[in-house]
C-alpha positions as CSV (number, residue, x, y, z in Angstrom):
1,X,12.1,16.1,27.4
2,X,10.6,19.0,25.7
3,X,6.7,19.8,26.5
4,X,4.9,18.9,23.7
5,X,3.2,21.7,21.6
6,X,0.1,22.6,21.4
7,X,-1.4,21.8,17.9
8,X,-1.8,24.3,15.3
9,X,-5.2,25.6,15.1
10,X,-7.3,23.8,12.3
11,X,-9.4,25.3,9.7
12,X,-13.1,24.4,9.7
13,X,-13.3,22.4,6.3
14,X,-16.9,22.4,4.8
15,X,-18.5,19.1,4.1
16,X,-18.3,20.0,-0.1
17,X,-14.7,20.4,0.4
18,X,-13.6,17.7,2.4
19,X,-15.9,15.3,-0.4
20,X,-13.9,16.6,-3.0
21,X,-10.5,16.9,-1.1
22,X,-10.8,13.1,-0.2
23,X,-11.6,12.2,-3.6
24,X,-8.8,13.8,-5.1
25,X,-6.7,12.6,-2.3
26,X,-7.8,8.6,-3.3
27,X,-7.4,9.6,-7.1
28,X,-3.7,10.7,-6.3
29,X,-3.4,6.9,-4.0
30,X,-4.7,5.2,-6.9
31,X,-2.0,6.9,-8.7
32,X,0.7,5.7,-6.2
33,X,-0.3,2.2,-6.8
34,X,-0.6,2.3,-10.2
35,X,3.0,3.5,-10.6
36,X,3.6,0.9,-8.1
37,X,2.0,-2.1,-9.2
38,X,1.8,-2.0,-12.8
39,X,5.5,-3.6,-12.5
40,X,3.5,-7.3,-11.6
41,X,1.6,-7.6,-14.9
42,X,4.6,-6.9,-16.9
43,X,7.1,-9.3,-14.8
44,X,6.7,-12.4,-16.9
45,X,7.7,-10.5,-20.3
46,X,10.3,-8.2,-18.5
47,X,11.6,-11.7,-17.1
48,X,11.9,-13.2,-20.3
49,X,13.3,-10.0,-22.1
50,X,16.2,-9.1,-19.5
51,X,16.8,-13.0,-18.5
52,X,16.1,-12.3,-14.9
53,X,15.5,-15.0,-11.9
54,X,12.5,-15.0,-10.2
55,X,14.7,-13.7,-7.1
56,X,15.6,-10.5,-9.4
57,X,11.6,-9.7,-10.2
58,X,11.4,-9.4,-6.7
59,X,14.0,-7.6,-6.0
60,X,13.4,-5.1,-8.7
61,X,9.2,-4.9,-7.7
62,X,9.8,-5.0,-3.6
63,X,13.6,-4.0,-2.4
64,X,14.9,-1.7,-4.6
65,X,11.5,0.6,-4.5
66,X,11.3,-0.7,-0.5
67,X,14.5,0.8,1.1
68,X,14.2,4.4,-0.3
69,X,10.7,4.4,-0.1
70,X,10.7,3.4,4.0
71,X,13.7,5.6,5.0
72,X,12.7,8.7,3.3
73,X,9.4,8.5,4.5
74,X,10.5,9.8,8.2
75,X,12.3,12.4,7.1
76,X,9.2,13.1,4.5
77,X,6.8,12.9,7.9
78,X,9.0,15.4,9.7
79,X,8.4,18.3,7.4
80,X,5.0,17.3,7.4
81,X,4.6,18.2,10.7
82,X,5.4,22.0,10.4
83,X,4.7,22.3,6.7
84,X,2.3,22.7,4.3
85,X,1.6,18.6,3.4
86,X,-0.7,19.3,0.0
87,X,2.7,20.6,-1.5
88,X,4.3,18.0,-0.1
89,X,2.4,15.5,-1.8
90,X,1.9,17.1,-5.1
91,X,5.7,17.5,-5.4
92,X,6.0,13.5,-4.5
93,X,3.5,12.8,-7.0
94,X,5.4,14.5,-9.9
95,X,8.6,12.9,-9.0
96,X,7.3,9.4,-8.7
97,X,5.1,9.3,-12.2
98,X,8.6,11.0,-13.6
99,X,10.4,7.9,-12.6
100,X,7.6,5.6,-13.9
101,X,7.8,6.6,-17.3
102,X,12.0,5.9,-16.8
103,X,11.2,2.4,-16.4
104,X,10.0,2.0,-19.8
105,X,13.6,3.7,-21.6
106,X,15.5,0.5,-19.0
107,X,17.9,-1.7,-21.2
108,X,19.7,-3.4,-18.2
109,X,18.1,-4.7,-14.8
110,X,20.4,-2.2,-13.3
111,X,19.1,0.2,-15.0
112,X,15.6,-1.0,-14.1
113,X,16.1,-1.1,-10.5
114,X,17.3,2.4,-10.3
115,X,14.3,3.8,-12.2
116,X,12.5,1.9,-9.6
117,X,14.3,3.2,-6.6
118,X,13.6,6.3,-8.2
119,X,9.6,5.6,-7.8
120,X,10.1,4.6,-4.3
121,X,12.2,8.1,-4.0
122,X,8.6,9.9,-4.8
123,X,6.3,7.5,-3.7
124,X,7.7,8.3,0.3
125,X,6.0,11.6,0.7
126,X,2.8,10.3,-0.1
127,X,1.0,8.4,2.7
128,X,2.3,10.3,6.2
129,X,1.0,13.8,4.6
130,X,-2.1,12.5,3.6
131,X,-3.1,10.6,6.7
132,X,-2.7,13.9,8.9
133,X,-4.3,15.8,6.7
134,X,-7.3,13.4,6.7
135,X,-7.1,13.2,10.4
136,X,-7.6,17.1,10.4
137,X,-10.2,16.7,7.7
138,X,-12.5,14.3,9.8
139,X,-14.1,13.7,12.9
140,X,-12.9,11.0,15.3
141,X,-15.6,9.1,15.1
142,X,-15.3,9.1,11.1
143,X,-11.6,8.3,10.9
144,X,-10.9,4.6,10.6
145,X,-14.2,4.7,7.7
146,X,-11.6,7.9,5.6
147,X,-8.9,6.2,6.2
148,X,-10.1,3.0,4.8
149,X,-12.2,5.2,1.9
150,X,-7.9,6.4,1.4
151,X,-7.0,2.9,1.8
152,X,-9.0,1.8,-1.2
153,X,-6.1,3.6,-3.8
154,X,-4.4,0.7,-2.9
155,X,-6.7,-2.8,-4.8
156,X,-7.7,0.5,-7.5
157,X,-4.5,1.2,-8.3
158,X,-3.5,-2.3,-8.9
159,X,-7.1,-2.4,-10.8
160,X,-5.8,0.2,-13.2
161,X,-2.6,-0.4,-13.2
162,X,-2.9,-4.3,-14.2
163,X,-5.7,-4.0,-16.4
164,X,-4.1,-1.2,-18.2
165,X,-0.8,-2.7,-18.1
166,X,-1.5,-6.0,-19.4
167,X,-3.2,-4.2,-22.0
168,X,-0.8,-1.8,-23.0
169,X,1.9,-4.9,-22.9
170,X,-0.2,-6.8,-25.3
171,X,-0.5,-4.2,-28.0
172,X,2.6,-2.4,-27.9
173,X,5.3,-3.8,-25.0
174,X,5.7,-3.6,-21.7
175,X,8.1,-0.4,-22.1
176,X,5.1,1.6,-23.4
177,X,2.9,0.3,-20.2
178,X,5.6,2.1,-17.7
179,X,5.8,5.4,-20.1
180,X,1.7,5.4,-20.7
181,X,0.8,4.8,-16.9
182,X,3.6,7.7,-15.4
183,X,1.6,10.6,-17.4
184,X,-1.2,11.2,-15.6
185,X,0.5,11.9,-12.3
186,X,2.2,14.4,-13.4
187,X,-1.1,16.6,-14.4
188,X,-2.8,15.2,-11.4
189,X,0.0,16.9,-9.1
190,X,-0.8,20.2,-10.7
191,X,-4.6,19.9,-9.4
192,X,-3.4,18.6,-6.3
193,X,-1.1,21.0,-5.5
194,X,-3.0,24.3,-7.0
195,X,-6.4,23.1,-4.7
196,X,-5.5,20.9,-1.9
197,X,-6.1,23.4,1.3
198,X,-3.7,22.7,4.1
199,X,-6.1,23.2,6.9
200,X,-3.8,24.4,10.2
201,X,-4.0,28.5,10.5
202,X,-3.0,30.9,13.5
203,X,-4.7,33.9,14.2
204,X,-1.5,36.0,13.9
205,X,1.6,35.7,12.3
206,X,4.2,35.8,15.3
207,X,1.6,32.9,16.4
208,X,2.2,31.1,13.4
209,X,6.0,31.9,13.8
210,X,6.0,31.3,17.6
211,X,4.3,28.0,16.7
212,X,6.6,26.8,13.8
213,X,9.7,27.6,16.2
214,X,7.9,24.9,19.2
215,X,7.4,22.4,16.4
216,X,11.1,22.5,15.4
217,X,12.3,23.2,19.3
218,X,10.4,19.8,19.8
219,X,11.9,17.3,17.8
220,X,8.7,15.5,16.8
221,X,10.8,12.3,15.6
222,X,12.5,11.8,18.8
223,X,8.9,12.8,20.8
224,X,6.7,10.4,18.7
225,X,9.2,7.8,19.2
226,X,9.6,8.7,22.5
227,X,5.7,8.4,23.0
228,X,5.4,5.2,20.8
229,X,7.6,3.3,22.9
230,X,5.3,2.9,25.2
231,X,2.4,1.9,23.2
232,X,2.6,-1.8,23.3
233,X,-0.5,-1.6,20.1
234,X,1.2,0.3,17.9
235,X,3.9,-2.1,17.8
236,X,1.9,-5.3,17.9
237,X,-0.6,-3.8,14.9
238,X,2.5,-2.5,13.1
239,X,4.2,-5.8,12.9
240,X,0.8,-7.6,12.2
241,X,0.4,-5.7,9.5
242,X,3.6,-5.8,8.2
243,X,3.0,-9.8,7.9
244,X,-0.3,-9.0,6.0
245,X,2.0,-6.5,3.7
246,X,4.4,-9.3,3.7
247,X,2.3,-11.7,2.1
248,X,0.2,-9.0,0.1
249,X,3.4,-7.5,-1.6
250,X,5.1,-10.5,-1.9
251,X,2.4,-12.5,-4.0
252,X,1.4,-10.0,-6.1
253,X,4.5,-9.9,-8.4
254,X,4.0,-13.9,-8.9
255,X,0.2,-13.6,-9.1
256,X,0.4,-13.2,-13.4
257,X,3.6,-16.0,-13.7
258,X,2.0,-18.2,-11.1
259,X,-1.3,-18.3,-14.0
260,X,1.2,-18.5,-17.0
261,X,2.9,-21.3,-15.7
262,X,-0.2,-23.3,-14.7
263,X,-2.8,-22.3,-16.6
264,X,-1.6,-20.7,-19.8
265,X,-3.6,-22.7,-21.9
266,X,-6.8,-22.0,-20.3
267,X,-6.0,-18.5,-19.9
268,X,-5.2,-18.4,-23.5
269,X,-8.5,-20.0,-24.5
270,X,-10.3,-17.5,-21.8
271,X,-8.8,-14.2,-23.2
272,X,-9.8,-15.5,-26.9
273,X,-13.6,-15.4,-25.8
274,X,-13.1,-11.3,-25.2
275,X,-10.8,-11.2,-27.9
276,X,-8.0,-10.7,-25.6
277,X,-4.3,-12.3,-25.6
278,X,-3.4,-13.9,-22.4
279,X,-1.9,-10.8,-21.4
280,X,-4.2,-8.3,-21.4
281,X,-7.3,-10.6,-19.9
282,X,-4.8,-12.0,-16.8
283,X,-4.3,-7.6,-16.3
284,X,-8.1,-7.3,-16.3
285,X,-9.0,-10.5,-14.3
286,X,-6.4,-10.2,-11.9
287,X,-6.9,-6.2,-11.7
288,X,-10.6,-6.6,-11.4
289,X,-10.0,-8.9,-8.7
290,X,-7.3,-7.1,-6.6
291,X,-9.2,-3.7,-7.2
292,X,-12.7,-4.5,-7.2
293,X,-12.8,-7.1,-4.2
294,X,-9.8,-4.9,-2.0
295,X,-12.1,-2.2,-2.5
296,X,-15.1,-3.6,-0.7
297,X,-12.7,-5.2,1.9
298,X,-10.6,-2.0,2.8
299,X,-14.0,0.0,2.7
300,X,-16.4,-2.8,4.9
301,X,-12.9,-2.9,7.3
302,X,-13.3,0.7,8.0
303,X,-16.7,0.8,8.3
304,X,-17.3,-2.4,10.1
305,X,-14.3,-1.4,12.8
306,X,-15.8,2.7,13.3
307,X,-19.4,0.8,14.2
308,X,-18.3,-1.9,16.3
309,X,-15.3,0.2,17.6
310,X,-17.4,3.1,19.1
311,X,-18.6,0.5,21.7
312,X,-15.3,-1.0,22.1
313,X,-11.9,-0.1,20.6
314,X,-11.2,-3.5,20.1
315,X,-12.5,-4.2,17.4
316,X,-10.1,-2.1,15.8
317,X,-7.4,-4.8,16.1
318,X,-10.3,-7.8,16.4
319,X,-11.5,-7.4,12.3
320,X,-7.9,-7.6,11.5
321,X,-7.3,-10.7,13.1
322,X,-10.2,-12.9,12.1
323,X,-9.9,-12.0,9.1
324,X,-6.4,-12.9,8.9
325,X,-7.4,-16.6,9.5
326,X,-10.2,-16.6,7.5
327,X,-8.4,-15.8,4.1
328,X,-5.8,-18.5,4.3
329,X,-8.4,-21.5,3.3
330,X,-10.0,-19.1,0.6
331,X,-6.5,-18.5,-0.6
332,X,-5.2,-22.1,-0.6
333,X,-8.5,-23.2,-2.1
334,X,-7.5,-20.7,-5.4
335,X,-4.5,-21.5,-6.1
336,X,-4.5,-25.5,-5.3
337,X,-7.1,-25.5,-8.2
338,X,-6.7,-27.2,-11.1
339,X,-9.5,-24.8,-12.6
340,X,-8.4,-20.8,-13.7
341,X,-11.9,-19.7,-13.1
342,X,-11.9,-21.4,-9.6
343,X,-9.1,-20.0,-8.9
344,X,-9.5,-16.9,-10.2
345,X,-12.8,-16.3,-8.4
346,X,-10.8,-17.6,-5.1
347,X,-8.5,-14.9,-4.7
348,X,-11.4,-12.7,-5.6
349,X,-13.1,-13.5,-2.4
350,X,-9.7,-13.6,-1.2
351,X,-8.9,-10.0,-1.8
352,X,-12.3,-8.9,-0.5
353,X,-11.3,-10.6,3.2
354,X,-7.2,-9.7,2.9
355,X,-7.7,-5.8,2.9
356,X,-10.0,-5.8,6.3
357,X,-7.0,-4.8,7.6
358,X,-6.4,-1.4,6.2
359,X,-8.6,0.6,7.8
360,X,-8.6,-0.1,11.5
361,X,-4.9,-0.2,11.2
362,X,-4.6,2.7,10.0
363,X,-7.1,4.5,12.4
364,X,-5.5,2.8,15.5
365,X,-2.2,4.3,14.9
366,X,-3.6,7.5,14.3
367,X,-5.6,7.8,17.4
368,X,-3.0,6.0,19.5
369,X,-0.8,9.1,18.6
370,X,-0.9,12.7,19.8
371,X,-1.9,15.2,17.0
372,X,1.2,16.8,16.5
373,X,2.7,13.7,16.0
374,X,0.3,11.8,13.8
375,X,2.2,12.2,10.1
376,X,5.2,10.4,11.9
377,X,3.3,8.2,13.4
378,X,1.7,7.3,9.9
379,X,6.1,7.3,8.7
380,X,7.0,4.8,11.4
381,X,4.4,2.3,10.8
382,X,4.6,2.6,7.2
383,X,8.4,2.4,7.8
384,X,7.9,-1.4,9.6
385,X,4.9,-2.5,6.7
386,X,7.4,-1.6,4.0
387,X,10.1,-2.6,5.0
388,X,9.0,-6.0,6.2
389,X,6.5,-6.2,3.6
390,X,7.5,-4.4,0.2
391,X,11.2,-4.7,0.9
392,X,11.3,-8.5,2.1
393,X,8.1,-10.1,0.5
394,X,8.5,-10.3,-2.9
395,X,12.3,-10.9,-2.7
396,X,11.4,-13.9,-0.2
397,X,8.8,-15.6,-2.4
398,X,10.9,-14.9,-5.4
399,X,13.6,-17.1,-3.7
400,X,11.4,-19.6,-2.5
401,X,9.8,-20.1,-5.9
402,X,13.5,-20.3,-7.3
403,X,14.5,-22.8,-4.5
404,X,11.5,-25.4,-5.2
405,X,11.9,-25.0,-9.0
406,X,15.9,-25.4,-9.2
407,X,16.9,-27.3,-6.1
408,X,14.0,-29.2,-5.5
409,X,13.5,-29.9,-9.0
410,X,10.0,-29.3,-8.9
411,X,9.4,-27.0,-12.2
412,X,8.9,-23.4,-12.2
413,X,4.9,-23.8,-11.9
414,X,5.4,-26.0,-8.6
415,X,7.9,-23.8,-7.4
416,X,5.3,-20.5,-7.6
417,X,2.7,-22.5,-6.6
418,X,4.3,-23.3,-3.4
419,X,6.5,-20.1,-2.8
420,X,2.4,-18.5,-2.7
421,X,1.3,-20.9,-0.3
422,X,4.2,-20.8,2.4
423,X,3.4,-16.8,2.1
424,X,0.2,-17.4,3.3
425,X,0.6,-19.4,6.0
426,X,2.6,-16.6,7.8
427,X,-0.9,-14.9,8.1
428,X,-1.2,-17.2,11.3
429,X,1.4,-14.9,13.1
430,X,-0.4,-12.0,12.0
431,X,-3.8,-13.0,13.4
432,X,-2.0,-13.9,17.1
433,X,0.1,-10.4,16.8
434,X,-3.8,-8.6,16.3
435,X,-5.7,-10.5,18.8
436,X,-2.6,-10.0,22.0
437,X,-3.5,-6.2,20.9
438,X,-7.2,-6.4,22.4
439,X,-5.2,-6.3,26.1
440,X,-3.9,-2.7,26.0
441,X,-5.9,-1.4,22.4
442,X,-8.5,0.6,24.9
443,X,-5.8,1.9,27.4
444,X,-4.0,3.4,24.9
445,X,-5.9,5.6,22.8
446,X,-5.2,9.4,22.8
447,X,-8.0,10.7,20.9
């Protein structure tokens, strides 16, 4: 095998900078998961308009945006590597918010899922360029607490994107909520990519070219997977988290039907106290609940794993797995309820303990891998999440909720109910998969 090279030299960032550089960098994840996740709010009236099974919704919200999004985003990693990732991403960004604004011009469910496979096209080159560059923004000892800070685009941008969504819906279609919501990224990858600094430098140019050449000589694909293989946590963590993904993705395309179809009249009679229809106020309840309580959880992860973890690494993968237990009772608690306000405020505490996760995940697969090798690193494990998760979760609850409403005869608001439920039980095999980490976690770590 090919010596690894040495990493590039990194510029010293200034603590003004790096404040405003991970800002922009969480306003551009927001964006991803607005793009993303708007798509869940409108699924009920896209449903109804295009006569699609609930299989369809999640095939169109998870697989279609899934398969592009994982593939390409080795590839995407590998030029992150050598090149200069700010571009990268502000490029991504344009393409994906392009795409967005397609969905709303869709007359078929064809033509739907291509506009989303477009998003998922864009969306790839977001996430491997930005956690090696916050890697080289940060100290080690700061990581997993930036990384979760990152992490919490992901319940903001479903905030945004199902508050503004349902509320766009409402008042003029769900069409206008995919052209409205794809805007914005297109002028937000014009900042990004005019004052993102990309902080690697040389001190010469035939350095710089000497050190471009060892990067490409070195195949850092086949090195990081070569490396990786022999991490027995990045694998376990990986597929732990691709269960948590699993169930994440997978409900949250059935969180809006699974409230029309049980509790539409209370929702109705809810909304009508804000003057709302049942549209707008199931965006802003469900958004404030994904995106306020996920931000907490994917920020106290982070921060709780970086002050436990600089006594012993694992806690990194310990946080993760208690708190994958400890959300299935909250969870089952919510959506067993006869009561919308019970359950509403269940998955709220719900979403604060299901996005512990993020940031010690992250972290531990950015420390367990070399420098030079940390973007694909960030590809491969977002490659297993996504896959697993995005591409299989909602198309596997989808079905479920089909198969207990059709063949089991149990009515389409029984059938969600219970597709939901099964989800959440797989966040058993996610806690074991975290805890068996804690054996090798501290062997492990490169640094």
């Amino acid at each position: 095998m090919t010596d690894a090279p040495a990493p590039p030299a990194v510029r010293a960032i200034t603590a003004g900078y790096r404040g405003y550089a991970m800002g922009l960098l969480l306003l551009i994840y927001v964006m991803n998961f607005v793009d993303r996740q708007v798509v869940n709010i409108l699924a009920e009236p896209i449903k109804r308009e295009l006569g699609l099974l609930d299989w369809q919704v999640g095939a169109m919200s998870g697989l279609a945006f899934a398969l592009f999004y994982t593939v390409l985003g080795l590839p995407i990693a590998r030029a992150a590597e050598r090149g200069h990732r700010p571009l990268i991403i502000a490029g991504a960004l344009a393409l994906w918010s392009l795409f967005t604004s397609l969905c709303g011009f869709a007359q078929t469910f064809t033509q739907l899922l291509l506009a989303r496979i477009g998003v998922g096209v864009g969306e790839a080159g977001c996430t491997p360029p930005a956690h090696s560059l916050i890697t080289d923004y940060v100290a080690k000892e700061k990581r997993a607490s930036a990384l979760a800070f990152y992490s919490m685009g992901t319940p903001l941008g479903s905030l945004v994107g199902m508050a503004l969504g349902g509320l766009i819906a409402d008042a003029y279609g769900w069409r206008m909520a995919f052209i409205v919501c794809g805007i914005p990224g297109v002028l937000l990858a014009i900042v990004a990519g005019l004052t993102l600094v990309e902080p690697r430098i040389s001190a010469t140019a035939d350095e710089f070219k000497l050190r471009t050449q060892q990067m490409r000589d070195a195949k850092p694909f086949r090195d990081a997977l070569a490396t990786l293989r022999t991490k027995r946590t990045f694998w376990l963590v990986s597929f732990a988290a691709a269960i948590k993904a699993f169930i994440g993705y997978g409900q949250a395309p059935f969180a809006a039907s699974f409230f029309y179809r049980n509790h539409l009249e209370e929702v109705t009679r809810l909304g009508a106290m804000f003057s709302l229809q049942p549209g707008g106020f199931l965006g802003l309840a469900l958004g404030l609940m994904a995106g306020i309580g996920g931000a907490i959880g994917a920020y106290a992860g982070g921060v709780i794993a970086d002050k436990y973890g600089g006594r012993d690494f694992r806690a990194y993968v310990s946080v993760p797995a208690i708190a994958s237990v400890a959300v299935i009772p909250v969870f089952l608690v919510g959506v067993m309820s006869s009561s919308a306000v019970v359950a509403i405020g269940s998955l709220f505490l719900g979403a604060v303990i299901g996005t512990l996760w993020y940031g010690p995940v992250y972290a531990t697969a950015q420390t367990i891998a070399k420098p030079h090798m940390r973007a694909t690193a960030s590809a491969i494990l977002l490659f297993i999440i996504n896959l697993i998760g995005l591409g299989l979760g909602p198309l596997f609850v989808g079905a479920l909720s089909d198969m207990f409403a059709i063949s089991f005869g149990m009515g389409e608001g029984e059938g969600v109910r219970w597709a939901l439920i099964v989800a959440a039980l797989t966040g058993l095999i996610a806690a074991v998969l975290f805890w068996m980490a804690r054996r090798s976690i501290r062997e492990e770590m490169e640094g």
